[in-house]
C-alpha positions in Angstrom: 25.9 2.5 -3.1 25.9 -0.9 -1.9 22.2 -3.0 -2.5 20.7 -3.7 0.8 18.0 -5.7 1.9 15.1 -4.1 4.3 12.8 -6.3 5.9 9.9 -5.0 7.0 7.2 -6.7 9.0 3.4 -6.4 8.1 1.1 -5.3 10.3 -2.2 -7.1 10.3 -4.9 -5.1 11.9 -8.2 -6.0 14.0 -11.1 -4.7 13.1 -12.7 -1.9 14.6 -16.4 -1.5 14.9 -16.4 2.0 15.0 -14.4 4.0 12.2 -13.4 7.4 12.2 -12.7 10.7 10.3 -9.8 10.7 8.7 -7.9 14.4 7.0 -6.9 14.4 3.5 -3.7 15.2 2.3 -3.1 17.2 -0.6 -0.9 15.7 -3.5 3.2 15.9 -3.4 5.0 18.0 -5.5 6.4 15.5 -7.9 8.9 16.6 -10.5 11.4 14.8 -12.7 11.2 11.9 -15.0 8.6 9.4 -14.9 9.5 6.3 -12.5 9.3 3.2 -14.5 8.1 -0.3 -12.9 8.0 -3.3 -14.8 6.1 -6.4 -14.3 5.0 -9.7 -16.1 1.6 -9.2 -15.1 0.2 -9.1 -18.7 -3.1 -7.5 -19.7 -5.5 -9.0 -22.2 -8.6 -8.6 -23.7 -10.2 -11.8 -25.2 -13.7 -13.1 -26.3 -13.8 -14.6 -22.7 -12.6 -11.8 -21.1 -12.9 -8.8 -23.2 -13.5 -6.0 -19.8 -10.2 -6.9 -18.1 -10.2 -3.4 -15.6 -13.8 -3.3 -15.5 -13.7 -2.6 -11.8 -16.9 -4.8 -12.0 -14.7 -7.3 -13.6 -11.2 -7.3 -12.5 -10.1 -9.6 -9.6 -6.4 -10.4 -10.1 -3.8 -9.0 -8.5 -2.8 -7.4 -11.8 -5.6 -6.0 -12.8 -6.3 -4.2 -9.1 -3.2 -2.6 -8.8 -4.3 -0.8 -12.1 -7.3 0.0 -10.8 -5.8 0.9 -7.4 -3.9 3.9 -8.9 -6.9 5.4 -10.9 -10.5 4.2 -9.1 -11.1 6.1 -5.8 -13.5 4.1 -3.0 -14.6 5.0 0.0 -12.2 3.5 2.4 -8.4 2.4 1.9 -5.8 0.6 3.4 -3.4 3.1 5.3 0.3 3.4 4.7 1.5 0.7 7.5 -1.4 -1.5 7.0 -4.3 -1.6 10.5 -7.6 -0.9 9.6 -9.0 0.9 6.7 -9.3 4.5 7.0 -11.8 6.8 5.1 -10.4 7.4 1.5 -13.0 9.2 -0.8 -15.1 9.6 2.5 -14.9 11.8 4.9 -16.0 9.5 7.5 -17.4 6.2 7.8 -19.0 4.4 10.4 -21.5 1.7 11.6 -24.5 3.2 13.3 -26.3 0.1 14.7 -24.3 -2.2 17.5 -25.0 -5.0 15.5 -22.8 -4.0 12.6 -26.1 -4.1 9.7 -26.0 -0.3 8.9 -23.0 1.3 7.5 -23.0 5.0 6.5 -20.5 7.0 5.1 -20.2 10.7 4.3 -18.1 12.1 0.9 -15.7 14.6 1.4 -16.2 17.8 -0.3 -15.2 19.2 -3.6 -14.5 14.9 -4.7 -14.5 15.2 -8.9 -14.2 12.7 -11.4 -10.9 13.2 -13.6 -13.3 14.6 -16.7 -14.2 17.3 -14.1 -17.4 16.1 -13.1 -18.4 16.2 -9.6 -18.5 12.9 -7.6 -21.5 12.7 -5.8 -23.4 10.2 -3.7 -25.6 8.7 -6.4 -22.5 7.9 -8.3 -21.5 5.7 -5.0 -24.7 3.8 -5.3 -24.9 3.7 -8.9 -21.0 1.7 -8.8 -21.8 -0.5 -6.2 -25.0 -1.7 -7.1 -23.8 -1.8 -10.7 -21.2 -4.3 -9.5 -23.7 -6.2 -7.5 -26.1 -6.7 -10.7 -23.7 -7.8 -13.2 -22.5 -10.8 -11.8 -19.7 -10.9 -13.6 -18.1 -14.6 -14.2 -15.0 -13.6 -11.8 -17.0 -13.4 -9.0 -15.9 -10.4 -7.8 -19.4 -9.3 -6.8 -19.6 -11.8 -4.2 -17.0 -9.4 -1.8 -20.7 -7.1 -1.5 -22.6 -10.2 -1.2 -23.8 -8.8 2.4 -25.4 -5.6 1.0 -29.0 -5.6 1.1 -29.6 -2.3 -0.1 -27.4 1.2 -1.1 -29.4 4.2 0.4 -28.4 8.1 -0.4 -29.2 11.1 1.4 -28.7 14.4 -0.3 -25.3 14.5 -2.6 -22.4 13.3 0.3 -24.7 10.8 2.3 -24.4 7.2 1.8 -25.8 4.4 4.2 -25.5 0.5 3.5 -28.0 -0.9 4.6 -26.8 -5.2 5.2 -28.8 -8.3 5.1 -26.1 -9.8 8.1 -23.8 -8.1 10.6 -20.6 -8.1 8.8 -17.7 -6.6 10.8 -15.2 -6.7 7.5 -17.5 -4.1 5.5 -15.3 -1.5 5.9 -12.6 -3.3 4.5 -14.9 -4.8 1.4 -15.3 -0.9 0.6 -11.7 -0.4 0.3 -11.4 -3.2 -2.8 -11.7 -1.9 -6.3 -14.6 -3.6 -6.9 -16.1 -0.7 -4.5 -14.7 1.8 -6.8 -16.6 4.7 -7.8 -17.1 5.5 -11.5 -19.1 7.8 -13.6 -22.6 6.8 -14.6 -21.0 8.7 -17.7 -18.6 6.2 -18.7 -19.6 3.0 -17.5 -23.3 1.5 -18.8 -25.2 0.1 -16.1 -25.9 -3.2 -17.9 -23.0 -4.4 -19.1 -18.6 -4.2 -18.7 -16.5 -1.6 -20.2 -14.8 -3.4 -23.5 -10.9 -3.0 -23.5 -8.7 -0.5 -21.2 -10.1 2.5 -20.6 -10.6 3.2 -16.6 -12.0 6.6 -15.4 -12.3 7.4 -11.9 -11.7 10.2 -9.4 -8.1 8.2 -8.0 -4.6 9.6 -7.5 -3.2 9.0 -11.1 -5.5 9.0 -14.7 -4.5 6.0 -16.9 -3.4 6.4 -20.7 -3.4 2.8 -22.1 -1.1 1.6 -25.0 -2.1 -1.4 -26.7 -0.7 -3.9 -29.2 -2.2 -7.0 -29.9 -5.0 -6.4 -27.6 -2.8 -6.4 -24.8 -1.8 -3.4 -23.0 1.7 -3.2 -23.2 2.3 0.0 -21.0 0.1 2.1 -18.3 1.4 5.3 -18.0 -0.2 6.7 -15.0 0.0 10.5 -14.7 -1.1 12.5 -11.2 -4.6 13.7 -11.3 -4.6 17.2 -10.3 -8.5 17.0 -9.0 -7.8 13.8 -6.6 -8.8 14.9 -3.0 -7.9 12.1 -0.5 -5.8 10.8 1.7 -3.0 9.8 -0.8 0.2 12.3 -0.7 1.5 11.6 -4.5 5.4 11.9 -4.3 5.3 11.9 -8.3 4.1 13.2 -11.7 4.3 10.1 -13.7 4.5 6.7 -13.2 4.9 4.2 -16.4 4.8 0.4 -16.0 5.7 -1.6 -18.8 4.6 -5.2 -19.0 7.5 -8.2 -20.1 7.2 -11.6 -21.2 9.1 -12.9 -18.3 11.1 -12.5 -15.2 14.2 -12.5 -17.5 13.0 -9.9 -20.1 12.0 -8.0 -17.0 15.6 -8.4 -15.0 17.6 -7.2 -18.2 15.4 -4.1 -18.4 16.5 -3.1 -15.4 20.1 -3.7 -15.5 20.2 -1.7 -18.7 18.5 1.2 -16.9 15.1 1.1 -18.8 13.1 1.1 -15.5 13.5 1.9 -12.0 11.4 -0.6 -10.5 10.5 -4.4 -10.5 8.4 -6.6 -8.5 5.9 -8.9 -9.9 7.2 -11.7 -10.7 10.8 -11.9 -9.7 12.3 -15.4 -10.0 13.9 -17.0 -7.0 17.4 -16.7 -8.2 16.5 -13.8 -9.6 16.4 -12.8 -5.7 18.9 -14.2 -4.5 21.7 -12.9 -6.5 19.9 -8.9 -5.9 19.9 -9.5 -2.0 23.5 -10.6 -2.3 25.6 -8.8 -4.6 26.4 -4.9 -4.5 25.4 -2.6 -6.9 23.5 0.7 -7.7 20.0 -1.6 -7.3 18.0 -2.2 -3.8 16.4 -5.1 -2.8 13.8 -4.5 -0.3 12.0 -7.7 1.4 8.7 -7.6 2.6 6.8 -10.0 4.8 3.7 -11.1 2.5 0.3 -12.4 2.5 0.7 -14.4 -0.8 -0.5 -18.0 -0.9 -0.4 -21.1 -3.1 -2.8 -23.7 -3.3 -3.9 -27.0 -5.4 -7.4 -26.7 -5.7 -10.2 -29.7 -6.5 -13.2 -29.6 -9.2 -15.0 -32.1 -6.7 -17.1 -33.1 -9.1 -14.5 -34.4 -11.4 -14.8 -38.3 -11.5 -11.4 -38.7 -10.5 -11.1 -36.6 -7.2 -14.9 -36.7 -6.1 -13.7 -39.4 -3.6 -13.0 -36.9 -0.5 -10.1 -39.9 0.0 -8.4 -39.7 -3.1 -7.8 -35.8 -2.1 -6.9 -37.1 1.7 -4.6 -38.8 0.1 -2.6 -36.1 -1.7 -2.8 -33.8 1.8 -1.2 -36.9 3.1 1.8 -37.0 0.7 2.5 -33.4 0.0 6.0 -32.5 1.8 5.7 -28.7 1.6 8.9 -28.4 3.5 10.4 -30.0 0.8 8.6 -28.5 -2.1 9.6 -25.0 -0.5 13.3 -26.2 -0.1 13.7 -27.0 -3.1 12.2 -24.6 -5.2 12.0 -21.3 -3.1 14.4 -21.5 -0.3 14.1 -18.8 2.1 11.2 -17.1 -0.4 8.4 -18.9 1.0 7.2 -20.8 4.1 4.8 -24.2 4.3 1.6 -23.2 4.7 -1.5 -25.7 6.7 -4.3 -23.5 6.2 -6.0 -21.2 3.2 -5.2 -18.5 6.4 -1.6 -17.3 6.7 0.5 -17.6 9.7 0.5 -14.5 10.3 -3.6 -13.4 10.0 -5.5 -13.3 13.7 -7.5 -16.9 13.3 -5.0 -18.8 11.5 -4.9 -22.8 12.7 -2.7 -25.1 11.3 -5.7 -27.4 10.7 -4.3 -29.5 7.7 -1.3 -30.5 10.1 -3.0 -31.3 12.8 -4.9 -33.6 10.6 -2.7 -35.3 8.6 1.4 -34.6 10.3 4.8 -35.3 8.5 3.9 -36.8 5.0 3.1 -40.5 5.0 2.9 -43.1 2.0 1.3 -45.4 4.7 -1.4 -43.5 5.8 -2.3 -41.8 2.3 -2.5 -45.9 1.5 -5.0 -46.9 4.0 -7.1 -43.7 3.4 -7.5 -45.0 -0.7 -8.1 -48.5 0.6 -11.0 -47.8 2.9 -12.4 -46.0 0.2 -11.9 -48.3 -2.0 -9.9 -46.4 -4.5 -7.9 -48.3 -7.0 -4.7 -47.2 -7.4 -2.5 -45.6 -9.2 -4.4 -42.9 -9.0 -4.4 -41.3 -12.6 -4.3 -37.7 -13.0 -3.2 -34.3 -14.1 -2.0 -31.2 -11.7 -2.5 -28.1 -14.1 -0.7 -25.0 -14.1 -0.7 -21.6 -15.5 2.8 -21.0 -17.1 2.7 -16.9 -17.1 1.2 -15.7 -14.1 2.8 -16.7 -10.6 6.5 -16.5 -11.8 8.8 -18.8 -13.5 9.3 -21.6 -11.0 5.7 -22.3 -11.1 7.0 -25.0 -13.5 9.5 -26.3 -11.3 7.0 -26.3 -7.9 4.5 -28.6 -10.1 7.3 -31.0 -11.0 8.4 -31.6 -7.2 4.7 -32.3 -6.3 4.6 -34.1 -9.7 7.3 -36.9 -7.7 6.2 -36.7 -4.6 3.0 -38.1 -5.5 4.2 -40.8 -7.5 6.7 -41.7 -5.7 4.6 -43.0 -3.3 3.4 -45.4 -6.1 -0.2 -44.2 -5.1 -0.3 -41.9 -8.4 0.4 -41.6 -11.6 0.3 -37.6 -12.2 1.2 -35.4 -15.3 1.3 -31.9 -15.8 0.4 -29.4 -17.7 1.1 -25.6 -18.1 -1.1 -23.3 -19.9 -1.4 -19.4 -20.0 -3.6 -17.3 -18.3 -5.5 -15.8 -20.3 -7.4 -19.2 -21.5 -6.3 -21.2 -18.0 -8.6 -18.9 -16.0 -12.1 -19.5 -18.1 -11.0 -23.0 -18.6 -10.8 -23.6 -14.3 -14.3 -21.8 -14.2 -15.8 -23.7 -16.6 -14.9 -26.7 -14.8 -12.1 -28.6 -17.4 -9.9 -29.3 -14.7 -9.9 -31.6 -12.2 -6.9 -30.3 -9.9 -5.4 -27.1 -10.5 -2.8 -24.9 -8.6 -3.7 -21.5 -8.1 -2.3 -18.1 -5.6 -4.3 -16.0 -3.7 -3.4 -12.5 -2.5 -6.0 -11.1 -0.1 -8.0 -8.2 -1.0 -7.9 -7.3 2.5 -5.7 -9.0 5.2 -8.2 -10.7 7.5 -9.1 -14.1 7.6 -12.2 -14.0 5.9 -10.7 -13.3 3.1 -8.9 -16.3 2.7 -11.7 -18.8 3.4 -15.4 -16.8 1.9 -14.0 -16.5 -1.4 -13.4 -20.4 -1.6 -16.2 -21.8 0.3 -19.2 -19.2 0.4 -22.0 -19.1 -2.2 -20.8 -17.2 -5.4 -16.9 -18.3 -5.2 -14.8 -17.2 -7.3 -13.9 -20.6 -8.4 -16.8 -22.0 -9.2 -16.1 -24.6 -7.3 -18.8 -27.1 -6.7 -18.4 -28.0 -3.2 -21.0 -26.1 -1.1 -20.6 -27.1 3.2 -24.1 -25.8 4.3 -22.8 -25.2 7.6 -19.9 -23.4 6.6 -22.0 -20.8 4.2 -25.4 -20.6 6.6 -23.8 -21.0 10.1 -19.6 -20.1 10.1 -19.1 -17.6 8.0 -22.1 -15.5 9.0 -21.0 -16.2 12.9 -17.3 -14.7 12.2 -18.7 -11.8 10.6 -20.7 -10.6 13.7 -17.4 -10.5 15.7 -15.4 -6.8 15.3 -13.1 -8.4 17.3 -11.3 -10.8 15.4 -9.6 -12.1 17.9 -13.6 -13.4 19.1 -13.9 -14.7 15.9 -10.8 -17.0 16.3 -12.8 -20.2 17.5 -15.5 -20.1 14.5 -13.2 -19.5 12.2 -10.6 -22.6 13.2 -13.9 -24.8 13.0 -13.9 -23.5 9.2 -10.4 -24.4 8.5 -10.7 -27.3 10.6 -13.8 -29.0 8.3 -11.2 -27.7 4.5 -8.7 -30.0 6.2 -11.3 -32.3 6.6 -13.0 -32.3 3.3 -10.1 -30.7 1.4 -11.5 -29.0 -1.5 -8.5 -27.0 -1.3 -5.1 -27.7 -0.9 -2.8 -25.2 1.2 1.2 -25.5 -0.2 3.2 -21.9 1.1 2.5 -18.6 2.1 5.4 -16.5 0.5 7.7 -13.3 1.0 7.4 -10.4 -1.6 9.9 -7.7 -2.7 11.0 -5.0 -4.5 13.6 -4.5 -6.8 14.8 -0.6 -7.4 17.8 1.6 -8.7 19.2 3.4 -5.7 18.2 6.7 -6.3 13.8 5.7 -6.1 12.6 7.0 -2.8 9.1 4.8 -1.1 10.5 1.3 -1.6 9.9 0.4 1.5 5.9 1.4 0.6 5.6 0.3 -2.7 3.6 -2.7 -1.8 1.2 -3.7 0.9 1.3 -7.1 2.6 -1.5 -7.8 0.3 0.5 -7.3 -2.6 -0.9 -3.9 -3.3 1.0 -1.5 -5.6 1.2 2.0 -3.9 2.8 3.7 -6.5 2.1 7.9 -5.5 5.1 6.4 -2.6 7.6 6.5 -5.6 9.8 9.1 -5.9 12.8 10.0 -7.6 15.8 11.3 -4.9 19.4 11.8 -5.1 22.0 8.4 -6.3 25.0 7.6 -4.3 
């Protein structure tokens, strides 16, 4: 069989403000070997981070597309993308037209994978466990609108919301939602190393070396009850050092699948060569951005980070380091997301030594401006590297700066950006749900997962609270370009691409086209195993 490439366009939906009921399906039949997918996601338990899939935890892209497959909430992202749909529910909707009291009704017969029975209080318990932990990745902030969890009898639940928030149903649908078992999981603290228990399509068996898991071998839970039709018995992903490591496995046949992180020529060569191994391209919600400790003595001045939104070329960077991979991106919101404004264009135009000048000038800023651009050499793929050395001479070629930089691993770059130890920083986000509030709370509200210092008071007391009350999104679309407009503005983040994602898979895999979301979502129950040729 010749390798193809499938592009498949993703379908961001509006909101509605009313949800409802949606059927189960029961689980497919399965059968035959497990699928393997590799990645070079890695999973680690440290001092800092010694709860990794800790739904209470977790919030990488890694991390949730473990818990994705084992932690069941309330409402899910359908096959196709559009708004979420009832998952664990049986319904969901908002009861109040001004979007402040959300109730949602289990389906019956819902157990945990031990057998226990998954009831209403176990919704609460999860959610306001979450909410009371706080953990340091500032996941908890995505239920920051909850006021209070209320439960009615053993299938009732009703959230009861200190603001109107029209993207509720689609906070619900995040793992951080998940339901657990007051059994497993203590109430006042994380869940040490890699166990996860929950009520989801698969069960998880961990194997561990090092304190890293190595491989999740996720096997079909024969209690799920959802909406989820499993087209599989076993699915085994196996984590690899690199894109390399990863590539080799799967010419040699060890696994089926590979996605995260593919290198660009990596790509390439699988979209153009033939072979017994399809390449399926999806459109993607995926972003990069530089972002700014603004309290750092170096890029406190809002000029000196002007100045850098002024030089960037992204055309270039994109060019020349991920072709036809990747687009430039002028706003934390994709192209492609209801509310997106190319604000940081419209501001600052084509690149511009000239302008990037005066801006430093009138702020009196001496220059060359000295500083590091910091990486993380393991997580967003192997030209990571290669991006930061483009920006690395476009900055200082304008003679304006005088930048190094520096790559370090994950697993320590991620408490080291929280703690504040570096100034600028480059970092991806893929949405936990695909609306535009997703791309600008999580860096600007109260509670961001950076802990980043800078704090707009108009943008956390008046915006963001004013977007939320619109179940229209399209309604929305003026509040939220004032938001983007005031980042270009102030520029505590720096917008570089939005790029593509894609799936690499010997012929004879079934679901490809499914296997990720535009959010970067794993699906895995839409592997199956089907007929080579």
């Amino acid at each position: 069989m010749n390798r193809k490439t499938l592009v498949l366009p993703a379908v961001v939906g509006l909101i509605a403000p009313v949800l409802a009921a949606c059927g189960g399906s029961d689980s497919g039949s399965g059968g035959g070997d497990a699928i393997v997918v590799g990645t070079t996601d890695r999973f680690i338990a440290t001092k800092d981070v010694p709860a990794p899939l800790d739904p209470a935890y977790a919030y990488d892209v890694g991390t949730w597309n473990i818990l994705r497959q084992t932690v069941q909430t309330l409402m899910i992202q359908p096959k196709g993308e559009g708004d979420p749909v009832p998952e664990a529910a049986e319904s969901c909707v908002f009861t109040d037209s001004g979007n402040e009291r959300y109730e949602c009704k289990l389906r019956q017969g819902l157990k945990f994978s031990n057998g226990d029975p998954v009831t209403a209080e176990d919704v609460k318990f999860s959610i306001d466990r979450a909410r009371s932990l706080k953990a340091d990745s500032g996941v908890f902030a995505l239920l920051s609108t909850i006021d209070t969890v209320e439960t009615k009898g053993d299938r009732d639940v009703i959230f009861h919301l200190k603001t109107a928030d029209a993207t509720f149903p689609f906070k619900l649908s995040t793992p951080v939602a998940g339901i657990v078992n007051p059994d497993d999981y203590d109430k006042g603290k994380l869940r040490d190393g890699f166990d996860v228990d929950g009520s989801g399509p698969y069960t998880l068996k961990a194997e561990t070396k090092d304190d890293q898991m190595v491989k999740a071998v996720f096997t079909k839970n024969p209690d799920y009850k959802g909406t989820l039709k499993v087209n599989n018995d076993e699915v085994d992903m196996v984590s690899y050092a690199d894109a390399d490591a990863m590539g080799a496995a799967l010419e040699k046949g060890d696994i089926d699948v590979m996605s995260r992180t593919m290198s660009p020529e990596q790509i390439k060569k699988l979209s153009s060569n033939s072979g017994d191994v399809d390449m399926v391209e999806l459109d993607g919600l995926e972003i990069r951005y530089l972002g700014f400790n603004t309290d750092a003595p170096v890029v406190k001045a809002k000029a000196v980070r002007q100045a850098m939104a002024q030089l960037v070329n992204r055309s270039e960077l994109v060019s020349q380091v991920y072709g036809t991979q990747a687009e430039p991106l002028y706003s934390l919101v994709p192209a492609s997301v209801t509310g997106h404004s190319n604000s940081f264009f419209n501001k600052y135009g084509d690149p511009s030594t000239s302008k990037a000048k005066s801006l430093l000038e009138k702020a009196g800023v001496s220059t060359p401006v000295k500083l590091t651009l910091n990486y993380t050499t393991d997580h967003y793929g192997p030209a990571t590297k290669q991006e930061f050395q483009v920006l690395q001479k476009q900055l200082n070629n304008s003679g304006l700066f005088d930048v190094t930089i520096k790559g370090t691993p994950w697993d320590t770059y991620v408490p080291a950006e929280r703690k504040g130890e570096y100034a600028v920083y480059g970092m991806g986000w893929f949405p936990d749900f695909p609306d535009a509030d997703n791309f600008l709370a999580p860096f600007l509200d109260k509670d961001n997962f950076l802990k980043s210092p800078y704090a707009n008071s108009r943008i956390i007391n008046t915006l963001i609270p004013e977007s939320r009350r619109e179940a229209d999104r399209l309604a929305a679309a003026t509040t939220l370009t004032d938001i983007q407009d005031t980042v270009a503005q102030d520029v505590p983040e720096l917008p570089l691409w939005q790029g593509k994602q894609y799936v690499a898979a010997r012929d004879d895999i079934t679901g490809t086209a499914y296997a990720l979301n535009s959010a970067s979502t794993l699906q895995l129950w839409e592997l199956g195993r089907g007929v080579s040729g």
